[in-house]
Structure formats: C-alpha cells, structure tokens
C-alpha positions as CSV (number, residue, x, y, z in Angstrom):
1,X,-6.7,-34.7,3.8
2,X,-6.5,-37.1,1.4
3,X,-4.9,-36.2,-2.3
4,X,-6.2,-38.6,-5.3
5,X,-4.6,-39.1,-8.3
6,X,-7.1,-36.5,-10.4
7,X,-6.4,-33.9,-7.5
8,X,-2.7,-34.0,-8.9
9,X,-3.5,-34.5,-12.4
10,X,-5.4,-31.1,-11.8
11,X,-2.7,-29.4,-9.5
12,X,-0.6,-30.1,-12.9
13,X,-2.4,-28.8,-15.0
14,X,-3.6,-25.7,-13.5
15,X,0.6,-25.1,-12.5
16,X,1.5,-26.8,-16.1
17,X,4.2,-28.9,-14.5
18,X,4.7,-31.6,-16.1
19,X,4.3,-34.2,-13.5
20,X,6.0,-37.7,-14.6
21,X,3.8,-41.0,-13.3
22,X,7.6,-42.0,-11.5
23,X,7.4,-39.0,-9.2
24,X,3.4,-38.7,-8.5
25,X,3.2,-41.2,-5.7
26,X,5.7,-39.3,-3.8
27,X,4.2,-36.2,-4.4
28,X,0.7,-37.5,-3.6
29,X,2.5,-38.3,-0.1
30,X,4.6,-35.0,0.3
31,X,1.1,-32.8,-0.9
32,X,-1.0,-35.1,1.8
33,X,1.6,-34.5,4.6
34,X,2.1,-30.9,3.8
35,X,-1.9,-30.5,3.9
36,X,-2.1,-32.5,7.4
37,X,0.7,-30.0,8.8
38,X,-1.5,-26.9,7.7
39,X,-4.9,-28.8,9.3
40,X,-2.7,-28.7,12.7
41,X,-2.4,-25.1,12.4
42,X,-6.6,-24.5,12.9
43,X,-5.9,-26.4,16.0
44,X,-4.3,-23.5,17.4
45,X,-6.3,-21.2,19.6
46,X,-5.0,-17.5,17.8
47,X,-7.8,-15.3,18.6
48,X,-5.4,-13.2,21.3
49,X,-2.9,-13.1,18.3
50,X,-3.1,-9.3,16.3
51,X,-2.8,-9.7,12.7
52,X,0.3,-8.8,11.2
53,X,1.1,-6.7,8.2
54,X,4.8,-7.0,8.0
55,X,7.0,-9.3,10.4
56,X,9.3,-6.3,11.4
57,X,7.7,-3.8,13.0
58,X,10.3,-1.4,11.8
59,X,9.4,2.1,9.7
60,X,11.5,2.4,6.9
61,X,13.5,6.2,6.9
62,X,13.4,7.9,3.7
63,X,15.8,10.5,3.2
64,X,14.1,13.7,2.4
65,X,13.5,14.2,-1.5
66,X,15.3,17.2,-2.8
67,X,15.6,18.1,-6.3
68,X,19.7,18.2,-7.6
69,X,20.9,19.4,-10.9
70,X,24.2,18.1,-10.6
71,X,24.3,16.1,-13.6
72,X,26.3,17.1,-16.1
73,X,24.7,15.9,-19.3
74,X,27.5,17.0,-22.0
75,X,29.8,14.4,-20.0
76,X,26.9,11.7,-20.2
77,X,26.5,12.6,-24.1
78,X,30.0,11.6,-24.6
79,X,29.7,8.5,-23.3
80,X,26.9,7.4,-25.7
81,X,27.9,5.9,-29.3
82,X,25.3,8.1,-30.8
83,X,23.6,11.1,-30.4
84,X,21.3,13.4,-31.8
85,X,19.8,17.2,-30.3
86,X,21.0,15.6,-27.0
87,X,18.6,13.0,-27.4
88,X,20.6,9.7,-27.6
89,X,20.0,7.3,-30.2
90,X,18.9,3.1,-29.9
91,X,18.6,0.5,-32.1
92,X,14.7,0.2,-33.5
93,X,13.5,-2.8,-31.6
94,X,9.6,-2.5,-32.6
95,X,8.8,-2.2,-35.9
C-alpha cells in the first residue's frame, strides 16, 4: 500500500506527533513496509483457526473472599500526622 506524504501529515496530526520533514521519508518507508507485512497476513487461509480471547488458556484462581477484622486501626491512627474522630486529616487540594 502506498503511503503519501498527506497520509503522514494526517497520521500526525490525528497522533499529534510532531513529525520533522528529516525523518518523514523514512517513516513513509517503515509505515509502507509495515502495511505490506500486514497485507501478507490476509493471504493466510485461517478459517480452521478458533478465535482467541486471551493467549493462555489458563483460569486465573482466586482465593476465596472472606471478610477479616484484623486491623487494628488505633495502631494505623498513630501513624498519621493528623487526626481527627479517627478520620485522618489531608491537605485541601480542591478549592
């Protein structure tokens, strides 16, 4: 497939990269070759291929979700610079 100069100038924009006149030849090339790679690729007879929704086919084991109430929150409070009705207190950042 061939790339032209205002296919770049619009791959630029819509990525706002800044793309310097120095390197646009090569990426013309690079964006052309990259293109004719993928063009192979529908070449390829796949219908006896099953779609894949993850490459390993392992399941992920979750532990099982039981509720603790071992945190001690006194020892957390006096950790914290400031404190108030054990609620602790941060710096106003919206205003």
């Amino acid at each position: 497939m061939k790339i032209t100069e205002q296919d770049l100038k619009n791959i630029s924009l819509l990525s706002k990269i800044k793309i310097d006149e120095e390197t646009s030849d090569s990426l013309v090339k690079d964006l052309e070759s990259i293109l004719t790679m993928v063009n192979k690729m529908d070449e390829l007879d796949t219908s006896k291929i099953n779609p894949l929704t993850h490459p390993i086919e392992n399941t992920q084991t979750l532990r099982e979700d039981i509720e603790k109430k071992d945190i001690e929150r006194e020892k957390l409070q006096e950790l914290s610079k400031e404190k108030d009705s054990g609620f602790y207190l941060t710096p106003k950042v919206i205003e």
